[in-house]
N, C-alpha and C positions, 0 to 999 in steps of 0.2 A: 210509323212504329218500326224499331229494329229487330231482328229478333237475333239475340247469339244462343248458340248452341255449342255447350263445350261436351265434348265426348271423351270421360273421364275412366280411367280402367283400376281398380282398386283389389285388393286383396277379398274375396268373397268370403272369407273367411270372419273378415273384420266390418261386415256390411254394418251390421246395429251400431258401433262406434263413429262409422262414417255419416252413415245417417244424422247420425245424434250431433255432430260435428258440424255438419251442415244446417241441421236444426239452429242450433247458436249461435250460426254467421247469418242468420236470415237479416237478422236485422240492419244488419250494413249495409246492405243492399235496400234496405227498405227506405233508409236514410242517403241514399245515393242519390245524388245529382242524377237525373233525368230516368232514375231506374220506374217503370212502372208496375214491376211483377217476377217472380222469380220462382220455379216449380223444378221440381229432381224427382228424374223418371229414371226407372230401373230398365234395362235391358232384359225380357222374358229370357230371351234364346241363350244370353252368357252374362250370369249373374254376378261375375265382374267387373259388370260395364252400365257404367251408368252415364245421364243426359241429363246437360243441367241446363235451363233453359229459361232466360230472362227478357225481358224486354224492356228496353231502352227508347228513346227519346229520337236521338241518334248514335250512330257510328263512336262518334266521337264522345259522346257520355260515357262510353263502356273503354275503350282504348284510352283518352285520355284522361277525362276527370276521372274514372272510377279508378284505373288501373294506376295512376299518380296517385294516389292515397292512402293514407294511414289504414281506410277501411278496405284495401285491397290488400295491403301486407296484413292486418288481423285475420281476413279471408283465407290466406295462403297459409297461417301460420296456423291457423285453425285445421284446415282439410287438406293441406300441404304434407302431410308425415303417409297422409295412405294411398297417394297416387304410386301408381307401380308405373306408371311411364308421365311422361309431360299430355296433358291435355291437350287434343286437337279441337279450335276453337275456328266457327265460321261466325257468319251473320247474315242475316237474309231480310228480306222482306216482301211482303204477300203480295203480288201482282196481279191476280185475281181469286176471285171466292166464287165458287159456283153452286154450293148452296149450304 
């Protein structure tokens, strides 16, 4: 399992809209090729910054079938007007659990 983590910075002003934004693209992601889960965490310390954190299949479900997609431009086009900068976007995955 992949996990991406996009660390998205928005207007704190306009969080309920973004929220709500994200709310209504959940399902894209639900219907995505290899997506198995997808949760948006707020940042306590700066409430402009939010974590959007999915997990994927692999690597390449998330860069190329997802990001190739009609449901990745509805995504963008969706939560796309309240990014205040470009998203910085990793991937990772657990190498161990300790408990």
């Amino acid at each position: 399992m992949i996990i991406e983590i996009a660390n998205i910075t928005i207007d704190p002003a306009r969080a309920t809209e973004f929220e709500a934004a994200v709310a209504k693209a959940a399902p894209l992601f639900r219907i995505a090729e290899g997506c198995r889960g997808m949760a948006l965490q707020r940042v306590i310390e700066d409430p402009a910054r939010y974590k959007l954190v999915v997990q994927w299949e692999t690597v390449e479900h998330h860069t190329v079938k997802f990001r190739g997609s009609e449901g990745f431009l509805a995504w963008r086009s969706l939560v796309g007007p309240f990014f205040v900068g470009t998203p910085v976007v990793i991937h990772t995955k657990t190498v161990a659990t300790h408990f």
